[in-house]
N, C-alpha and C positions, 0 to 999 in steps of 0.2 A: 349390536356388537358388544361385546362382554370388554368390561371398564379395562385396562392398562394397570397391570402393578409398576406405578412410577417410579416408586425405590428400586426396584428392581433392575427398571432399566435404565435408570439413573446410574447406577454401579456400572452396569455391564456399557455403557455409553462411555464412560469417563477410561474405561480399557481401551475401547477401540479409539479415543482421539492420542493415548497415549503411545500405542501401536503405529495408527498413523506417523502422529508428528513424528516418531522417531525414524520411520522407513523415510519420510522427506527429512530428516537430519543426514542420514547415512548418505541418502542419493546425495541432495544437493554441496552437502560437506569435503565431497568427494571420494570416500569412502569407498562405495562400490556404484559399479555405474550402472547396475539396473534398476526400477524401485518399481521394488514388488509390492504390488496394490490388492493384488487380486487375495493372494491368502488372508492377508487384514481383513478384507470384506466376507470372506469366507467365512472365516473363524467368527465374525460377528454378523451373520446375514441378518438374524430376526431383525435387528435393532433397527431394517429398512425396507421389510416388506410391507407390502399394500397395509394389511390388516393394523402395524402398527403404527401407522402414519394416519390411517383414519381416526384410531382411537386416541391417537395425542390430538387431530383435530376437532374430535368432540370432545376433549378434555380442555382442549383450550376453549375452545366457542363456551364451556358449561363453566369455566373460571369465574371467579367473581369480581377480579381485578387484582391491582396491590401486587405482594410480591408473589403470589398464586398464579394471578395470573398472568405476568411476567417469567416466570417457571414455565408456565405453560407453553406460552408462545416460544420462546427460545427452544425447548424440546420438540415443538414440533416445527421450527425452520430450522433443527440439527437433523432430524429424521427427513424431511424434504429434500435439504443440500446432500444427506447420504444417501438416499434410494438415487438422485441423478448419479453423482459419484460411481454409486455400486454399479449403476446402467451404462454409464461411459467409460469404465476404468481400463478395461481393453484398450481405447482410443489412447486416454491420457500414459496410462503403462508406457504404450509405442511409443506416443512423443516424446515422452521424458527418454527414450531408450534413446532413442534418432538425435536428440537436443544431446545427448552426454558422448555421443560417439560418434556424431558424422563432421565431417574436415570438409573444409573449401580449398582449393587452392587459387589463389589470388592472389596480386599485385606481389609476385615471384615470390612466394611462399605459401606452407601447407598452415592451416588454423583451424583448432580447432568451432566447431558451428561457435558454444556457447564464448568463445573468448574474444569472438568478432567486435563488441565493443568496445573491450579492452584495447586490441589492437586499432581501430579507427580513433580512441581518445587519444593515443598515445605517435599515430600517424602525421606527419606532417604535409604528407601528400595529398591534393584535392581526389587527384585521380584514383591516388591508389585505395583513398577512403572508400569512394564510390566502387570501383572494383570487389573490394570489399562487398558494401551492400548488395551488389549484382547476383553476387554468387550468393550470399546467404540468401536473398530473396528467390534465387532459382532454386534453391533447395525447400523453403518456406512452402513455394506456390507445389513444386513436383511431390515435396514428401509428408510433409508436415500439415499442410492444407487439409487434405481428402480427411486426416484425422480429425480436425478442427470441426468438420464441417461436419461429419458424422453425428459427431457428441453434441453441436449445437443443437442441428434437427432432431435428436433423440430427445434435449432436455424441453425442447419446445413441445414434444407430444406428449413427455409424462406429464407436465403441469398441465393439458389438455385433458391428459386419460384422470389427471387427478381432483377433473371438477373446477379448473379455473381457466378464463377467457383463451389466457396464454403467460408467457416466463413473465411480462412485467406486470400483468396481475398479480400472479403468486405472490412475488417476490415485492408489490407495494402493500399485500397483506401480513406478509410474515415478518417484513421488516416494521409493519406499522408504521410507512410513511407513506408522503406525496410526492411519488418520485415526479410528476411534474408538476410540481412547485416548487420544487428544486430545482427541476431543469430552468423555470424562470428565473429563478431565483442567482441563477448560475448566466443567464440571459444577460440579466442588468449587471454582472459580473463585470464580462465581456466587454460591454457597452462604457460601462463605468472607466475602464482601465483600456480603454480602445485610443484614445489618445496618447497617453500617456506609454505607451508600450513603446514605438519605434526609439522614444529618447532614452527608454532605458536600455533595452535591447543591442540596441544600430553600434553603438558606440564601442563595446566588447566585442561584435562580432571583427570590427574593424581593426583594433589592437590586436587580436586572434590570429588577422589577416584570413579571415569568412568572408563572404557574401553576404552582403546585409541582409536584413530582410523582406520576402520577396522574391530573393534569389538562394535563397539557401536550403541545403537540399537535408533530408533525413542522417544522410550519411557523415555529415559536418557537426550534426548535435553533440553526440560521444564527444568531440573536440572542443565545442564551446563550453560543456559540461564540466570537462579537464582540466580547462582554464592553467596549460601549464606555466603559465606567465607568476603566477602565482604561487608558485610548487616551494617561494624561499620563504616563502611566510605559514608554508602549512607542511613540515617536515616530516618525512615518514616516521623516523625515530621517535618522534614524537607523538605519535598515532594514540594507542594507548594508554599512554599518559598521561593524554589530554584530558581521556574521558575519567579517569581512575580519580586524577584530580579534580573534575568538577561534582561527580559524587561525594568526593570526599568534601566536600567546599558547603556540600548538604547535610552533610553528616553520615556518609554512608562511607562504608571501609569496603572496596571490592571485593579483597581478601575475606572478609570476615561476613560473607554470604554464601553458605555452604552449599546452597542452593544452585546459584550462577557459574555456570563454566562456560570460558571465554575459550574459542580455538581460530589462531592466526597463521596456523601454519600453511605452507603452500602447496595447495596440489594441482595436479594438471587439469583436473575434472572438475573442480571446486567451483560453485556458482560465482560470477564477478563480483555482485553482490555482495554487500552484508543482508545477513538476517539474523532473525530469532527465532527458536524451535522454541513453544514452553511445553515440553513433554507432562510436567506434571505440575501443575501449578497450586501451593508457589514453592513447590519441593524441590523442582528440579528445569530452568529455565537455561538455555543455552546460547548464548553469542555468538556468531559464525562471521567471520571479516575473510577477504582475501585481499589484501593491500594492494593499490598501483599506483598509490600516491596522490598526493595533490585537495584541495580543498575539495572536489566531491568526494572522495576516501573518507575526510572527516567530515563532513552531511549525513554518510551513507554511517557510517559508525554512531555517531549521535543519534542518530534516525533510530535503530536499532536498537541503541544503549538504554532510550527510553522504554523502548519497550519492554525490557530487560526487566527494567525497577521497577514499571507497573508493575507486570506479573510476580515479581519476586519478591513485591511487598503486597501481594493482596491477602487478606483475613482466610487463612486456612481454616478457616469453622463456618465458612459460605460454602452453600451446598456449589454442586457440579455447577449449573448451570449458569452461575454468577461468576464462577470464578473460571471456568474454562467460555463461554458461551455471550449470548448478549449482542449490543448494538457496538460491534468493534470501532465505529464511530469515536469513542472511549481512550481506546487506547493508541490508538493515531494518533490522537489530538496531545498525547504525552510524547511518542515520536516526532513529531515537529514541533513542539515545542524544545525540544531537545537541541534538533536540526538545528532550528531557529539563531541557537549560540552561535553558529560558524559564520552568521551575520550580526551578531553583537557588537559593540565596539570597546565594551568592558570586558566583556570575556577574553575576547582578543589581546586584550593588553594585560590582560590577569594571567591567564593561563597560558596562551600560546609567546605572550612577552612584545607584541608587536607593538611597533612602534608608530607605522601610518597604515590604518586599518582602511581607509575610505576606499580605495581598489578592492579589496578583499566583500566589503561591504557592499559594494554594488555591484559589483558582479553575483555576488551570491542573489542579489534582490532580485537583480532579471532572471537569472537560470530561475528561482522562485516562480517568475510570473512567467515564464514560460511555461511550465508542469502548470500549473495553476489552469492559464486558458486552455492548457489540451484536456486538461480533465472537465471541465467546464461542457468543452465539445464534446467528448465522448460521453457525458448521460444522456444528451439529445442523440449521438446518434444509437447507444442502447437501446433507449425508446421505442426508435424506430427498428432496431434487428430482430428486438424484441418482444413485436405488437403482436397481435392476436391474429394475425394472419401474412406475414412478412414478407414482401417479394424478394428474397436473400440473394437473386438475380443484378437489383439493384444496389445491394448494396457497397459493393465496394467502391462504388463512383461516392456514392454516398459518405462513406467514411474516406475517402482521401479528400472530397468538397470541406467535410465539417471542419475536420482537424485542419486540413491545409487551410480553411480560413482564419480560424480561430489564429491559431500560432505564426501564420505571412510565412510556412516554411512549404515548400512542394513535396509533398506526404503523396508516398507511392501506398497503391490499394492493396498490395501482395498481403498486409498485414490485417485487413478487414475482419477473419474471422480468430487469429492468434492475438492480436491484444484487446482481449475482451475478458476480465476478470468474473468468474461466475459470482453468482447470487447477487449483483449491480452492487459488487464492492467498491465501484465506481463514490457511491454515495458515503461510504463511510472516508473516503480519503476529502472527499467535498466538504463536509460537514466539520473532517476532524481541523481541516487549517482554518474554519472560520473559530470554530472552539478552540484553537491554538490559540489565536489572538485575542480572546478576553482571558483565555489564562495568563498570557503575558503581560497585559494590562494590568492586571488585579497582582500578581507578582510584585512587579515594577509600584503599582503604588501600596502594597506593604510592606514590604522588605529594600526598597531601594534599587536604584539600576543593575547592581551588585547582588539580585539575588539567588545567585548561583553561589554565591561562597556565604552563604546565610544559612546557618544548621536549622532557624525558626522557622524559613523557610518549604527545605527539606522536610522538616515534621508537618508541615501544612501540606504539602505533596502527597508523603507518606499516608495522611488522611483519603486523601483524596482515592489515591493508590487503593488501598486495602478494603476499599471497596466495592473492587473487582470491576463488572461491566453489570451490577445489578441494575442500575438507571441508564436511561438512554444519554444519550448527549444534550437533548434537550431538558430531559429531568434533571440531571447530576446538575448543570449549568443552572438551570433553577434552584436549584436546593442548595446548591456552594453562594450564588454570586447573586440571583433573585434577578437575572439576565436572562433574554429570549435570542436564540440562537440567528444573527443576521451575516450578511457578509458586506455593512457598511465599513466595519471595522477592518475587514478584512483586505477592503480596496484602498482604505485611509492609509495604509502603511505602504502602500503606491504613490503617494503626494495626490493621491485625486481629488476631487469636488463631487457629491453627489449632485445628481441632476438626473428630470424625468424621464425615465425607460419604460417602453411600452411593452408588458411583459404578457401580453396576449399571445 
């Protein structure tokens, strides 16, 4: 097969993510409610036919290492994720179409699908919650599903037709991990933080006035998440400003990043979500919030805001694939760190002025270890949706078993094949909160507990930052801190005790 001009397609690569992200700006922004995928992939087919996918993987297998072969590998799990993409976009096109424009009517009103849990955070009703869920899952399972299920079966045959066992070989080769040793790894998690859960947990659901744990159903989370008990200590007004200020507390002027454009305004269509578009990195990185108040509002902003300043401080003179591409593991791990502040008890009383932060604080710690075990659950059950030969029959018993035990909540199956993030992005959100907490660590003992308003700080960040996602999480963490990436630390900020788990 005749070699790849990589400059080449290096160029013509860094258009079509630019193309992309911004068709997912416009959709999910609210903008216009269709997202056309299909001309993106059009206009850039080569960059994901057969022939160019082989020769990135004998460019990578013939690498030598270093940052070579690092380049390598990243362009050839960009071209992988984009031939699935280009093969399923049909499917995902529809869903996004059906997700932006179909309405339930429940609990005596019309809602839009995507604002479902906006309205169940902000419900006070058990029933009408569930009502709620009823109906979006009967739309999930009648409209949404057959799509879901298409695109998986599809991605499962090309990593077949492309020479590997099945999706979670590919995807343990191109990520260059052990996605189970992770899964153990995620095991002793579990295990570790298995006692200790109800006492965190139990206690908020009960002030909430929820169902403790056990008894508490999918459609009640949005509301534990809401936490609007808490809504006079985390003010919308003050949204914004929270975060404007603790960039600035690093040394950063939001204004005076030409880069960064922040949009809060309100549309009917708007994903509930924040996120981060970084169309062009780091020339042109975008914020997207749609406020509904309340301490997840600023998680979901923070979460977001870091990703923000990664991307809009990395080294513009790092080729494509460091600075758009890479072990996203990286840049997670700067989005919860970020999060992280809305559980501080300095930040708290710096920036938002409160005065008794310990509600604020442990509430935010369980909602924490809540997402924590369900991500936990879900690599194990990717593993399994994902093996080399999958009974997809069984699985939805399977994913409402895993997560319903992991998290003590009664997890309906309708979602088995819709919350499943491609390419086991599962693994970079796993990896990125154990890396959260020796960034936090290492912060705290340089700069003080205070170091969010430390400009020395910020330039030690900035470091970090502008180095785009050239190193994985396990390198970058070696080469900053001369640390191996665990998640005892990660349990330790649970009050746990380690102790033997049998991670066979």
């Amino acid at each position: 097969m005749a070699a790849i001009d990589l400059a080449g397609y290096r160029d013509q690569a860094e258009e079509f993510v630019a193309e992309l992200d911004r068709e997912y700006l416009e959709h999910l922004s609210g903008r216009k409610p269709e997202l056309a995928l299909e001309p993106v992939y059009d206009r850039h087919a080569r960059l994901f036919d057969r022939a160019a996918v082989e020769a990135l993987r004998e460019a990578s297998e013939a690498a030598a290492g270093g940052d070579a072969g690092r380049a390598a590998r990243y362009l050839l799990q960009f071209a992988v994720d984009g031939l699935l993409g280009r093969e399923t976009r049909a499917e995902s096109e529809r869903a996004a179409e059906l997700e932006a424009t179909l309405e339930v009517e429940a609990a005596g009103r019309c809602v839009p699908y995507r604002q479902i849990p906006v309205e169940q955070a902000n419900e006070t009703d058990a029933g009408a919650r569930a009502e709620l869920e009823s109906a979006r899952d009967s739309l999930l399972d009648e409209k949404l599903n057959p799509l879901h299920v298409t695109a998986l079966e599809r991605s499962h045959e090309l990593c077949r037709e492309l020479g590997w066992a099945g999706y979670a070989d590919a995807y343990s080769q191109l990520r260059a991990l052990d996605l189970e040793a992770l899964a153990a790894a995620c095991r002793g998690f579990l295990a570790e933080t298995d006692d200790v859960y109800p006492g965190l947990v139990d206690p908020h659901l009960e002030e909430a006035g929820l169902p403790l744990l056990g008894e508490l159903r999918r459609s009640d989370m949005p509301r534990f998440f809401r936490a609007p008990e808490l809504d006079r200590g985390f003010p919308a007004e003050r949204l914004l400003a929270s975060f404007e200020a603790t960039v600035s507390g690093l040394g950063i002027e939001l204004d005076n990043q030409p880069g960064v454009h922040v949009d809060a305004e309100e549309r009917p269509t708007k994903s509930p979500r924040a996120f981060c578009a970084p169309v062009r990195v780091p020339d042109e990185v975008h914020l997207v919030i749609a406020p509904i108040g309340g301490r997840d509002d600023y998680a979901a902003l923070m979460h977001e805001g870091g990703h923000t300043e990664h991307y809009a401080n990395v080294d513009a003179s790092l080729g494509f694939e460091f600075r758009h591409l890479g072990d996203n593991a990286v840049t997670e791990s700067f989005a919860f760190l970020f999060e992280h502040l809305t559980e501080d008890a300095e930040w708290l009383r710096a920036v938002l002025r409160t005065d008794d932060a310990e509600e604020a604080i442990a509430h935010a710690r369980a909602s924490r270890l809540v997402l924590m075990r369900r991500y936990a659950a879900k690599i194990a059950y990717e593993l399994e949706l994902h093996a080399a030969d999958p009974d997809l029959a069984t699985m939805p018993a399977r994913y409402a078993e895993l997560l319903g035990t992991a998290t003590r909540v009664r997890w309906p199956e309708v979602a088995w094949a819709s919350d499943v993030d491609a390419g086991f992005y599962v693994a970079c959100y796993l990896r990125a909160w154990a890396l959260a907490a020796l960034w936090r660590r290492a912060l705290r003992e340089r700069f003080g507990e205070r170091w969010f308003a430390s400009p020395e700080a910020g330039e030690w960040l900035r470091g970090l930052w502008s180095q785009g996602q050239r190193l994985n999480a396990e390198e970058l963490l070696a080469d900053e801190l001369g640390s191996e990436l665990e998640f005892g630390a990660l349990a330790g900020e649970f009050g746990t005790e380690r102790r033997a788990v049998d991670e066979g």
